[in-house]
C-alpha positions in Angstrom: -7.1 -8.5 11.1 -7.0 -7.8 14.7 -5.6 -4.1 13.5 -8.5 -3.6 11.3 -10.9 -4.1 13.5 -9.8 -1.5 15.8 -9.8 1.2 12.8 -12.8 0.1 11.7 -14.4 0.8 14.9 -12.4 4.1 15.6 -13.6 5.4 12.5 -17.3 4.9 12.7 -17.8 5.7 16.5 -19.4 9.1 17.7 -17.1 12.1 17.8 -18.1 12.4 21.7 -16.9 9.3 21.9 -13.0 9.7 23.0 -12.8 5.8 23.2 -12.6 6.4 19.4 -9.0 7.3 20.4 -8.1 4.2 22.5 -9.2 1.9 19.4 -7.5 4.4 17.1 -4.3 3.6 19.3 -4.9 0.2 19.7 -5.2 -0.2 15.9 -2.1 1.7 15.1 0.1 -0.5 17.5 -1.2 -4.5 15.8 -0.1 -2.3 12.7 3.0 -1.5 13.7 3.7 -5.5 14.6 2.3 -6.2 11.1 4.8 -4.2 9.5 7.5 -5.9 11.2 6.6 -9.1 11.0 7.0 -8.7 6.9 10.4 -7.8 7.5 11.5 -11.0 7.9 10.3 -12.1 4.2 11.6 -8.5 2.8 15.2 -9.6 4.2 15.0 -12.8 2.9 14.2 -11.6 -0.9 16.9 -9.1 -0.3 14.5 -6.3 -1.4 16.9 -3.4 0.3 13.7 -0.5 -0.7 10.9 -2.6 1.2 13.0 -3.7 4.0 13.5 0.7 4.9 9.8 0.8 4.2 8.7 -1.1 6.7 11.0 -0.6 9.2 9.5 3.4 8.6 6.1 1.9 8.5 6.2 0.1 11.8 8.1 2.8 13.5 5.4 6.1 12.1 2.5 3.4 13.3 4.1 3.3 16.6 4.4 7.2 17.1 1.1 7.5 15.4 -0.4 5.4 18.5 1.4 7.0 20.7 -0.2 10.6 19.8 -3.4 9.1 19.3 -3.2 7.7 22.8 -2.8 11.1 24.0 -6.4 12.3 22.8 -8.5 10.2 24.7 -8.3 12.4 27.8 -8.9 15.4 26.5 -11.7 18.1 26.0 -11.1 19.1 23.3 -9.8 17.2 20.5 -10.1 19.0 17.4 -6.3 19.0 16.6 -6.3 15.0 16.6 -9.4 14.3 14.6 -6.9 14.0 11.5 -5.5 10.9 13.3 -9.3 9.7 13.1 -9.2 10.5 9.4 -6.1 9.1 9.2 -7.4 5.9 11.1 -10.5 5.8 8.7 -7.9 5.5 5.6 -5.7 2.6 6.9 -9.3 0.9 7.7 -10.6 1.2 4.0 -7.3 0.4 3.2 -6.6 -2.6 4.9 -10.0 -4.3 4.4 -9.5 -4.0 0.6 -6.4 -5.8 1.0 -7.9 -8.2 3.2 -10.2 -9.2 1.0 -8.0 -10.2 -1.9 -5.9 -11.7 0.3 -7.9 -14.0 2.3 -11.2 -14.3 0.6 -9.9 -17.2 -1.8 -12.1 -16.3 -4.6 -10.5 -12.5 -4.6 -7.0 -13.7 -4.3 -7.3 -16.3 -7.1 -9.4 -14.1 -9.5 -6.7 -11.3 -8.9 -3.7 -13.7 -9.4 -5.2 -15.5 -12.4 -6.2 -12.5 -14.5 -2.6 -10.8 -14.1 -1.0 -14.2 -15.2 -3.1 -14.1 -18.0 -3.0 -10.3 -18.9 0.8 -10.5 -18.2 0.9 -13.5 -20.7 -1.2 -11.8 -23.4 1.1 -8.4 -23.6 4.6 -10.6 -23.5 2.6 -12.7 -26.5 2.3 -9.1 -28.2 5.8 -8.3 -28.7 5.9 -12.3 -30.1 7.9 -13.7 -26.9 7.5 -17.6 -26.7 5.0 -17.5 -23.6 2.4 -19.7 -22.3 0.0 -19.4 -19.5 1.0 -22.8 -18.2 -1.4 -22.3 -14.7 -3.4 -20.3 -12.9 -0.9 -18.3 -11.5 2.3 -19.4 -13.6 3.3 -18.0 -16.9 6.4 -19.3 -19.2 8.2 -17.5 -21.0 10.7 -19.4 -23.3 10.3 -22.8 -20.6 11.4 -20.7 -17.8 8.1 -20.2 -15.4 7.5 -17.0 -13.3 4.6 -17.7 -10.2 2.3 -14.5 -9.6 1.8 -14.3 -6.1 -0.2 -11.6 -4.4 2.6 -9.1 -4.4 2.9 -9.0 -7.9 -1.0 -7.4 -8.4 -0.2 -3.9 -7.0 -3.1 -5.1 -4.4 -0.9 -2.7 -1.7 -1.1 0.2 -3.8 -4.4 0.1 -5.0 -5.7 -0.6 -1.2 -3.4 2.2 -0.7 -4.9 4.8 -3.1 -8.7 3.4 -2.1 -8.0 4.4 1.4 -6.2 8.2 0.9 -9.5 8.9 -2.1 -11.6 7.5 0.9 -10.5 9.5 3.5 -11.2 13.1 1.7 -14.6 13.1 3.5 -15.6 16.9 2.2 -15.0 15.9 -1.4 -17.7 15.2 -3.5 -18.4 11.7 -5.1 -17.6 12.8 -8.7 -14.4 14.0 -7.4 -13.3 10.9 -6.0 -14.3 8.5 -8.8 -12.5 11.3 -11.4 -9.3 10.3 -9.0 -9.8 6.6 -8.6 -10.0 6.5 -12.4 -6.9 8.3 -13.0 -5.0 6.5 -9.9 -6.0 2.5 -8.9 -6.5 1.7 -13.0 -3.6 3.5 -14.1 -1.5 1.5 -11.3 -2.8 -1.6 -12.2 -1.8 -1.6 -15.7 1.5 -0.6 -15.1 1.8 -3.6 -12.6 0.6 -5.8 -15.6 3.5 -4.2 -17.8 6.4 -4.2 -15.0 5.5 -8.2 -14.5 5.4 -9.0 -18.6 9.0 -7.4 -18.3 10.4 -8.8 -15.4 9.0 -12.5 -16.8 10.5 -11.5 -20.0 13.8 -10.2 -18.8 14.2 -13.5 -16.8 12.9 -16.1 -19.5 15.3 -14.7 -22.4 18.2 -13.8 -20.0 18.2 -9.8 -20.8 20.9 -9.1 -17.6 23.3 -12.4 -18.0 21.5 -15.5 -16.3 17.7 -15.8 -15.6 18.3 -15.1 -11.7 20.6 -12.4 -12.3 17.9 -11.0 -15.1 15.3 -11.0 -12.5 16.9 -9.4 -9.8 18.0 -6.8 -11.7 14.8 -6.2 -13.6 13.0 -6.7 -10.7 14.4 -4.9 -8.0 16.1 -2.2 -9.5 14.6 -1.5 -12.7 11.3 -1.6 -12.1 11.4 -1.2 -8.7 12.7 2.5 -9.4 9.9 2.6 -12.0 7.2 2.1 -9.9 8.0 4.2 -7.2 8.7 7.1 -10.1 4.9 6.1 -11.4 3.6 6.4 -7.6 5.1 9.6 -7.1 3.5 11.1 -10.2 0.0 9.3 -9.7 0.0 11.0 -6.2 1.1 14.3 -7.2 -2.1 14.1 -9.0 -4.3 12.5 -6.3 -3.2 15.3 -4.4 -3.8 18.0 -6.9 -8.0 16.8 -7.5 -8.2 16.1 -3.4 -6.3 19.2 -2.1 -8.4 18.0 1.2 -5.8 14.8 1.0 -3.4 17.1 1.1 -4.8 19.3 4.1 -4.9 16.0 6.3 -1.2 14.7 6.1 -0.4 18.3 6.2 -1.8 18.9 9.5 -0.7 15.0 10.2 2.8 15.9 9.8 3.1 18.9 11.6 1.1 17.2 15.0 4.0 14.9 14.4 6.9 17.1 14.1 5.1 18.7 17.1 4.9 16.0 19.0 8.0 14.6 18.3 9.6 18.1 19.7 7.6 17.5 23.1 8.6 13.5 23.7 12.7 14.8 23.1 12.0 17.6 25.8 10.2 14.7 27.8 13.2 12.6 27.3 16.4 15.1 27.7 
């Protein structure tokens, strides 16, 4: 929350402002303790692909801040106004997530309907299932919980923020790419969660456990980052001004980087 705040703030100040920078900064480094304090849930799931994640996430936050720190000092700052961009994303980002994760009505009306959605497509393929609660389906007596990070909540807040951020874009644009990004992910959550549920109520991989970890963090897993990959190819394709920013992101990076190992050596 704390993190959000500052990007919020970063983002809507004044560009003669270069306190924008210092919130920026700030904002970036709550992140990057964010990021690792999830670790600690990631280890304990044994999810080996979001435990790297992180640890990258809370490490580019960290550098991130450190650049953005730099700005605040200087004249002219034209070369780090993607970081404000950049900032701006991680705010619209962050606040959707928020949102569905603390507003209860959000987080139970998100939970609910993929319990139910998931039940209704395992149902299709005549699977004994039943929407025993809220947020628990059963599928031949075996109940699967939906918690929040079975929604795709991350990568829809995700894809909100990057569409957001393509300030030059026109609104058409950006709703043609929200249509063919956030709903596209959303029903392929509901299908990778009717399949994992399946997969561990009728034992597809030997025993339920063993048929959920499997199904869940290796076969689906791989699908979804395939299907993120593609959708983002695309989101980059329609917003080419997407693809300007984390272009010039990543090369003030490798830049930077280049001039904190001379600092160093």
């Amino acid at each position: 929350m704390v993190s959000l705040v500052f990007l919020v703030i970063a983002s809507f100040l004044p560009k003669s402002f270069n306190s924008r920078f210092i919130f920026a900064g700030s904002g970036w480094i709550f992140l990057a303790i964010y990021w690792s304090g999830q670790l600690g849930s990631y280890i304990e799931l044994k999810d080996y692909v979001n435990i790297i994640l992180v640890i990258a996430a809370a490490f580019a936050s960290l550098f991130i801040a450190y650049i953005t720190f730099q700005a605040k000092d200087k004249n002219d700052t034209g070369d780090y106004e993607v970081f404000i961009s950049l900032s701006r994303a991680a705010s619209i980002s962050g606040l959707v997530y928020f949102l569905f994760a603390e507003v209860e009505l959000l987080n139970r009306w998100i939970i609910s309907t993929v319990a139910g959605q998931g039940t209704w497509l395992i149902g299709k393929f005549d699977f004994p299932v039943t929407n025993v609660a809220w947020n628990q389906l059963a599928v031949n007596g075996l109940v699967v919980e939906i918690i929040l990070a079975c929604t795709a909540i991350e990568s829809i807040a995700l894809f909100s923020g990057i569409i957001s951020s393509a300030s030059s874009a026109t609104l058409g644009r950006k709703v043609q790419v929200f249509m063919i990004s956030v709903p596209v992910v959303y029903v392929l959550n509901i299908i990778r969660v009717s399949f994992t549920a399946s997969a561990y109520g009728l034992s597809w991989f030997g025993t339920p456990d063993e048929s959920f970890h499997i199904s869940e963090h290796f076969i689906t897993k791989a699908g979804s980052l395939l299907a993120l990959l593609l959708i983002s190819y695309y989101v980059l394709k329609m917003l080419p001004e997407v693809a300007d920013m984390l272009d010039d992101i990543l090369n003030m990076m490798r830049t930077e980087f280049h001039r904190f190992i001379l600092k160093l050596s």
